[in-house]
N, C-alpha and C positions, 0 to 999 in steps of 0.2 A: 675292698675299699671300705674304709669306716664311716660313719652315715656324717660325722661331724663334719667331714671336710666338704659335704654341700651347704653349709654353713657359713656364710660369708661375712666379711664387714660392710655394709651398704655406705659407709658415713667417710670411705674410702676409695681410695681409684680402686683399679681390676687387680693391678697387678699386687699391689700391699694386701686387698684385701684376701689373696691366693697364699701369701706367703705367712700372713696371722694365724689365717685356717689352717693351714700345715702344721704350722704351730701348734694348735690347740689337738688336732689330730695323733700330732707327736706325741705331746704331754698324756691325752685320754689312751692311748697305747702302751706307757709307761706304767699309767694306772694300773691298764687290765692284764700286763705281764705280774706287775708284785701281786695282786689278788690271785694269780694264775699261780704261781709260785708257791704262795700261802695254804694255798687247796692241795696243790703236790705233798706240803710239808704237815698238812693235816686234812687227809682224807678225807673230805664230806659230798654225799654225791648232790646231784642239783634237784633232785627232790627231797632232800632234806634242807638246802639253803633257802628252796621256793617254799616250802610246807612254813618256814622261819619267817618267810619274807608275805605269805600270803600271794604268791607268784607261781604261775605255772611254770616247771620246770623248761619247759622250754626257751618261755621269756627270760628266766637267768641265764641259759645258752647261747641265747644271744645279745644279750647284755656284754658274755665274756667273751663272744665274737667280733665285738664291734658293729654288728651287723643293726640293731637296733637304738635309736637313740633313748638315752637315757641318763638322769638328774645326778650329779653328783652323790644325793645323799643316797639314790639306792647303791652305789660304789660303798659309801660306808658303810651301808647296812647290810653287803654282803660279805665286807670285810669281819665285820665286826659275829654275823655270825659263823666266819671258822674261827673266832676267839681275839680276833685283833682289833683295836684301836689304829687309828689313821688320824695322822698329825701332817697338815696340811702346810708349807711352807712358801712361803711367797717370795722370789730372788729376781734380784735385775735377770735380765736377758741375757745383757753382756753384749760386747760387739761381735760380730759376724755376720757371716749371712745367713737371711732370714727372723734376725729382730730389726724391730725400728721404735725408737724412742718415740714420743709423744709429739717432741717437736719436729723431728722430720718426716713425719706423715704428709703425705698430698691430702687434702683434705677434698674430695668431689664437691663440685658444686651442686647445691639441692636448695629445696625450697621447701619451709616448714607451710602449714598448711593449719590452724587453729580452727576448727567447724566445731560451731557447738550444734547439737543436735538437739531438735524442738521434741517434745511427749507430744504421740499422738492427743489429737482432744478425745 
């Protein structure tokens, strides 16, 4: 299981916020297949992406396991070093199941909470 999908929407009920995080789980899965693909198509072993990246070779292993969480931009910067650029594209969802548009979300009820917090004297 990929670390994202402990990841939730909090500002959502239970059940949307499990079908977003799929989502997003999906999409980081899509990721780490063309990056995976990429390395098939140009040899580089993970002590040379980590040596690139300033990353123990293991931490890119599990980067490309899904097993570890981790920021978009290091996905670029290990794409980029087996020589690729990555062009990020933004598209509706579309209808099915498992998107939800903005307006038909359940929105949880929750309570914002503003505490300013005093400096010690």
């Amino acid at each position: 299981m990929m670390r994202t999908r402990t990841r939730d929407f909090p500002g959502t009920d239970h059940e949307t916020s499990q079908r977003l995080a799929l989502d997003v789980a999906t999409d980081e899965k899509l990721i780490i297949n063309e990056i995976l693909e990429r390395r098939q198509e140009n040899p580089m072993s993970l002590e040379a992406i980590g040596f690139m990246l300033g990353a123990d070779p293991s931490q890119i292993s599990r980067y490309l396991n899904g097993t570890s969480g981790v920021t978009l931009t290091n996905y670029l910067r290990i794409a980029r070093a087996l020589g690729f650029r990555c062009r990020i594209v933004l598209e509706p969802a579309g209808p099915g199941p498992g998107t939800t548009s903005l307006s038909d979300l359940r929105i949880a009820p929750h309570k914002v909470c503003n505490v300013r917090r005093t400096r010690p004297s």
